[in-house]
Structure formats: C-alpha cells, structure tokens
ZAMARGU-4260 file (C-alpha; in steps of 0.2 Angstrom, whole numbers, plus 5000, padded with zeros to 4 digits):
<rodrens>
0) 5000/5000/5000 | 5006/5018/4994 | 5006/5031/5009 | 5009/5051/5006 | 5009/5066/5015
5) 5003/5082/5010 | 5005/5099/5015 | 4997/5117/5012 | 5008/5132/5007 | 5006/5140/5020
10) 5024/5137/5029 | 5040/5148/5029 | 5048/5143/5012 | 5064/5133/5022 | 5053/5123/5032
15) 5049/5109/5017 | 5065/5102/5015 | 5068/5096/5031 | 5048/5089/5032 | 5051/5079/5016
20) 5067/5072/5022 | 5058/5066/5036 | 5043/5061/5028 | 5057/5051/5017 | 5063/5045/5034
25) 5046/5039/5042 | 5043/5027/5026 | 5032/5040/5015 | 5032/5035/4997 | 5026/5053/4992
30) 5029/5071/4998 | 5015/5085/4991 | 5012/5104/4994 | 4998/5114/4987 | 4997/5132/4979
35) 4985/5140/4988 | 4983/5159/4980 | 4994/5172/4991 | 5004/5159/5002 | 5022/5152/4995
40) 5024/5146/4977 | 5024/5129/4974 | 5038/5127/4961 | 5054/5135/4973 | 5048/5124/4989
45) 5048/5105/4978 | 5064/5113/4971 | 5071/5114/4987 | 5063/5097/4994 | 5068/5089/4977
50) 5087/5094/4980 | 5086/5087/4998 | 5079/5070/4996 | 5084/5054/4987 | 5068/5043/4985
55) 5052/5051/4989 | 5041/5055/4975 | 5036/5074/4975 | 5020/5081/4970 | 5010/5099/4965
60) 4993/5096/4975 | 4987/5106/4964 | 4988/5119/4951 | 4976/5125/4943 | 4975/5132/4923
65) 4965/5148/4927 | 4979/5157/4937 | 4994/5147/4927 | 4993/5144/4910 | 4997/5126/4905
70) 5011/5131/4894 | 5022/5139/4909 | 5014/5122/4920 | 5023/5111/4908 | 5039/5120/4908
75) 5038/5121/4926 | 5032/5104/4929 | 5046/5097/4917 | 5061/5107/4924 | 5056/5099/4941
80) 5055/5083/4937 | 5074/5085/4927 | 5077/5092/4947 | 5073/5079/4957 | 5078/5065/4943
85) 5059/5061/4937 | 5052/5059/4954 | 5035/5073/4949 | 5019/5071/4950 | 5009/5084/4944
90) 4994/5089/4954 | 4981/5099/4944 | 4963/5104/4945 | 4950/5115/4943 | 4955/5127/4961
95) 4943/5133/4972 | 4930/5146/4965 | 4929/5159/4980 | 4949/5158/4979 | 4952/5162/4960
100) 4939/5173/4961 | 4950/5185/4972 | 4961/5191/4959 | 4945/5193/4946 | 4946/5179/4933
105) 4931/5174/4928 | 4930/5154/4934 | 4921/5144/4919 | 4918/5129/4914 | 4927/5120/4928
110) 4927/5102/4919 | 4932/5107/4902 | 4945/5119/4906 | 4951/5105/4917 | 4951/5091/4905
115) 4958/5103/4891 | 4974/5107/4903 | 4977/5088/4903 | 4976/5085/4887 | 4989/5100/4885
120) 4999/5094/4897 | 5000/5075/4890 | 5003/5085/4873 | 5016/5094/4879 | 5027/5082/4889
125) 5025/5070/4872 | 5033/5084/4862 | 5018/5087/4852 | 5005/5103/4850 | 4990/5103/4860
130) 4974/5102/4851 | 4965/5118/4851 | 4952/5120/4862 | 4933/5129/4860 | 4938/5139/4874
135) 4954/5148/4880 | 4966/5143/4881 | 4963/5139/4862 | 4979/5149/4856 | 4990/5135/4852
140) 4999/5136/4837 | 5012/5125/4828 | 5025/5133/4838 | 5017/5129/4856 | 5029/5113/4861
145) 5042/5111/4873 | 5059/5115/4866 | 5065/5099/4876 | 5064/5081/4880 | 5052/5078/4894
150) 5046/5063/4902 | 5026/5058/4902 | 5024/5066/4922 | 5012/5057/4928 | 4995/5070/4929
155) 4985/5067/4945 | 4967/5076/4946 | 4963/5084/4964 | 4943/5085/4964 | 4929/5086/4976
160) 4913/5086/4967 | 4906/5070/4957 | 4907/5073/4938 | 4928/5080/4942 | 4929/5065/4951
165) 4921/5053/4936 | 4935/5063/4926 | 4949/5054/4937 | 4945/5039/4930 | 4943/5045/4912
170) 4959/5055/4910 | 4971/5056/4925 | 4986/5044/4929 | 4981/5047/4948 | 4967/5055/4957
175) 4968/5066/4973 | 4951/5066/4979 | 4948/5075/4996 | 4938/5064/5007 | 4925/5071/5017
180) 4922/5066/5029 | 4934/5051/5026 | 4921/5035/5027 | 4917/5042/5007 | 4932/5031/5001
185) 4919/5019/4994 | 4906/5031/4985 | 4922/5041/4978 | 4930/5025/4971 | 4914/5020/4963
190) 4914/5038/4953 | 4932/5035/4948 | 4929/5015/4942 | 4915/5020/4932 | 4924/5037/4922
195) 4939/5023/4919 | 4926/5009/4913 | 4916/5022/4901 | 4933/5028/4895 | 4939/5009/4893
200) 4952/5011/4905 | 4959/4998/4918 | 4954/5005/4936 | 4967/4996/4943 | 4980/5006/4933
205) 4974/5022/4941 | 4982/5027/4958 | 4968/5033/4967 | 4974/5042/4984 | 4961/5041/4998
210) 4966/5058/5005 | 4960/5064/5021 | 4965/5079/5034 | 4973/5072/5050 | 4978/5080/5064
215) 4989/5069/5076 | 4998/5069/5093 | 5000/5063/5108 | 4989/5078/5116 | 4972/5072/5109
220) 4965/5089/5113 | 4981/5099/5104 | 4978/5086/5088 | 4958/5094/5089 | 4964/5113/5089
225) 4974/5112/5073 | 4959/5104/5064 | 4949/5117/5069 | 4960/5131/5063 | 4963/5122/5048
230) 4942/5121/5045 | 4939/5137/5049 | 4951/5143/5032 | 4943/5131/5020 | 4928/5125/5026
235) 4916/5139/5016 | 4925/5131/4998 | 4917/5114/5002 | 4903/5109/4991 | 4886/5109/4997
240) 4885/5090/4994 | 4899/5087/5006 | 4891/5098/5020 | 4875/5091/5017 | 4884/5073/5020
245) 4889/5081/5037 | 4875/5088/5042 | 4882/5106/5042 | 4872/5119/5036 | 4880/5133/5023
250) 4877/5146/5036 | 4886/5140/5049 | 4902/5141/5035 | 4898/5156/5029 | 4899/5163/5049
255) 4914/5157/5050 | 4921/5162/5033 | 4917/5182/5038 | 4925/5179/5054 | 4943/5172/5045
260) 4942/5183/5028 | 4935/5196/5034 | 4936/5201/5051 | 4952/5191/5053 | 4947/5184/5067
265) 4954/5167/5069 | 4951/5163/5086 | 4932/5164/5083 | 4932/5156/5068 | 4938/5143/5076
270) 4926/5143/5091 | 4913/5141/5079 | 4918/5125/5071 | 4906/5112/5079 | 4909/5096/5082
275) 4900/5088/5067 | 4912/5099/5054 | 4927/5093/5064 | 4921/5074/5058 | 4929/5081/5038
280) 4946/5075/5045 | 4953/5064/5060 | 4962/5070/5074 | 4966/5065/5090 | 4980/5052/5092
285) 4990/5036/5084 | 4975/5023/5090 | 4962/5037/5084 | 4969/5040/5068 | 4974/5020/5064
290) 4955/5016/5071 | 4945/5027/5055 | 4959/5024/5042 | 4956/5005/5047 | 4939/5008/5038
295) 4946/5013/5022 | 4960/5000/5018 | 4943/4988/5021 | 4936/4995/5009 | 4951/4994/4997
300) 4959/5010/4997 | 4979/5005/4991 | 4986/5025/4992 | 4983/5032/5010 | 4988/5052/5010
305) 4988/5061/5025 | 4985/5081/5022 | 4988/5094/5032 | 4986/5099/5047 | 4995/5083/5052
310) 4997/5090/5069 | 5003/5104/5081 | 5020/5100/5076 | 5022/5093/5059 | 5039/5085/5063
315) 5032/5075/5077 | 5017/5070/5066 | 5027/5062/5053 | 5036/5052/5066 | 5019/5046/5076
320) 5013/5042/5060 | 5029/5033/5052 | 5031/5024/5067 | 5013/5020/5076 | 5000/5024/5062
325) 5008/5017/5043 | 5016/5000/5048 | 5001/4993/5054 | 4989/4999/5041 | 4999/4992/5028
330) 5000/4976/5036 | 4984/4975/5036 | 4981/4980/5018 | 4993/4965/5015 | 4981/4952/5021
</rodrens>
C-alpha cells in the first residue's frame, strides 16, 4: 500500500526540505504541497525538497489552469521533474472558486478547462501541439511545444465534486480526491471505476489516493485545535453536497468564513467549528487515527495520503505516523 503526506503552502519557504526528508525517513512514498493563492509558490519549495531527498516522489497538490497557463505548467512541471531525477507528480485541478475569484478571473467551465489542461499537458510532455480548444486557452499554434525532452509526468486530478471525480478515472494517471468526511472512500471510488470503465480504461491502473486531513499527537486535545483552525480557512470552499453529507448547514460556514476573511478573526472562527464539521478530518492520536483509516484499507483503498494539518508539530506528526500509524495499516492491507 502507497502512503503520502501532504502539506498546504502556507509554511515559511525553508521549512519543506527538512519535512520531506523526514517524511522520506518515516517510510512515505510521496511528499505533496499545494498552491494556495497568496501563500508560497509551489515550484521554489519541491525545488528545494527535490534537492534534499533521494527517493520520495514529489507532487504539485494542485495547480490550477485559470491562474497558470498550462504552457508555463509544463515548463515548470518538466524542469522539476529533470530536478529531482523524474520523481514529479503533477497535481492539477480545477481550484477553488471563492479563491480564483479573488484576483478577478472569471472561473468557467470548471470540467472542460480541466480536461483541456490535461490533454495540453500529455501534449506537451510528448513533444507534440496541443489540440486547440473551444475555449481559452485555444491559442495553440504549431509553435506551442516544449523546446525539450520531457518525460510523460504522471497528471493526478485533485477533485471534490462527482462529475471532476468521474473525470479521474477517464483522463488522469492518479486522482487526489479529498475525502470528506473520510468513510466516502467507497462512494468516491465507485465515481472513479465508472469514468475509467466508460473511458475503457483499467481502474486498477489508476492510483487513486484516499486523501484525508489528520491532525495527530500525543495531546488528543492539541491534535483537535489544529483541525479546527485548519476548517475554519477552507471550510466555506466545500461543496454543498459534502456539507450536506455532514449535516452542516451553509450558514454555519459562511459565519465562519466572515470571521477568518474578513474580520480576521481566527480565534472565533475557530470557536465556531462544531463538532459535526470537525468529523471532515481525523484528529486525535496514533490509536484514533489508525482506528478510522482502518475503515478505508477495508474498503480497498491502496494510496493512503495524509494532508495537512497533520498535527501541532508537523515534525512530530510524521514520526507518530511513520512509526505508530503506517506499519500497521499496511499490514493490514497485506492480508
């Protein structure tokens, strides 16, 4: 069974290196980092990881083609992966609406300008011209190819709603599904078996990461607050669907979406997160943490990815989990 770690961008840029040697240390197979408008760029923190680590794969979790064009995704994507010698994996999806929104581009047709960018991007890494699109970006001329050799990185489609995660299995190497809470592993790995099957691909060819946000230490309580904070910052992005699966009404996000963005208030926002959103992630300690993911490699899941917060202290998180929390998951998915 694969097992990854991801973290938001939200960290001073030298922190990463150090985190993905540990994570490298504690038995990870793959480090990602997202690219979260107006916190640190992706491409300089893998850089940094990449030049750091040996054998840990490296991942983008994700980009998104409304704020970066696939063209410069590609050539940065490419000069990465010559970086850390062909350990990329390139994260993309559609972004958060409220986010892209920010900076005023108009956020359209989430699917297709999704699927077009993978199609660029397999286009591009093959040294050919992508097809031209019915909307932008559709500017590809015979001049629109990498000026050199790159290898097919494999494209993994972050997604939340159904039909993005249908699209997993139609056109992605790897999918990045968030999991919310995380006992949807089964119902999110139907959607993907079914987009592979229609597309007459082999499901089993597709790694398809159950990713869930964990929040671990030894201080149960401590575990709790980081969650908190982190679902007080994102909790207004999710889909109605996964708060209606919670039981969480809209308003209640929207409450505490005015006290984060815009009265800056974090220690209410946090107060304000109830006990039925805290069920979006696990936290608490090793026994908690193994207990729900237990459900998940029952139900099949082969890619376990932790996300963020993963605990007050991240570097003590990746030890609990390396030592306490992976070993016996992935004995168990042996049997």
């Amino acid at each position: 069974m694969r097992c990854s770690v991801r973290f938001n961008n939200d960290l001073p840029a030298t922190a990463y290196a150090p985190l993905a040697q540990a994570a490298e240390a504690a038995g990870f197979d793959q480090f990602w980092v997202s690219d979260d408008l107006f916190l640190r760029g992706v491409w300089p923190i893998l850089s940094a990881c990449a030049l750091a680590t040996q054998r840990i794969g490296l991942g983008t979790c994700i980009v998104n083609p409304y704020t970066m064009h696939p063209a410069e995704i590609a050539m940065q994507a490419a000069a990465l992966d010559e970086l850390s010698g062909g350990r990329l994996n390139l994260g993309v999806a559609a972004g958060a609406a409220d986010f892209i929104e920010w900076i005023g581009v108009p956020y359209r047709r989430p699917l297709a300008t999704t699927a077009e960018a993978l199609r660029a991007l397999r286009a591009l890494f093959a040294g050919e011209v992508p097809a031209r699109g019915v909307q932008p970006p559709t500017g590809w001329t015979d001049e629109a190819y990498l000026r050199f050799a790159a290898r097919p990185i494999p494209l993994y489609l972050g997604a939340m709603s159904p039909q993005m995660t249908r699209m997993i299995g139609e056109l992605a190497d790897g999918g990045l599904p968030l999991l919310f809470p995380p006992e949807s592993f089964a119902e999110t790995a139907a959607l993907v078996r079914a987009g592979a099957e229609a597309a007459g691909r082999d499901p089993r060819a597709i790694d398809l990461a159950a990713c869930v946000w964990v929040s671990v230490d030894d201080d149960p309580a401590a575990a709790e607050a980081v969650l908190r904070a982190k679902i007080a910052y994102y909790g207004a992005a999710m889909s109605d669907a996964v708060l209606a699966r919670l039981g969480v009404p809209r308003t209640a996000m929207l409450a505490i979406d005015r006290a984060v963005h815009h009265e800056r208030d974090i220690a209410r926002a946090t107060a304000l997160v109830t006990p039925a959103m805290l069920r979006i992630g696990i936290a608490g300690d090793a026994v908690t943490v193994r207990e729900r993911l237990a459900g998940l490699v029952a139900a099949g899941a082969q890619h376990l990815s932790f996300g963020p917060p993963l605990g007050p202290d991240p570097l003590a998180a990746l030890a609990i989990l390396g030592r306490d929390v992976l070993p016996p998951l992935r004995a168990m998915a042996a049997h």
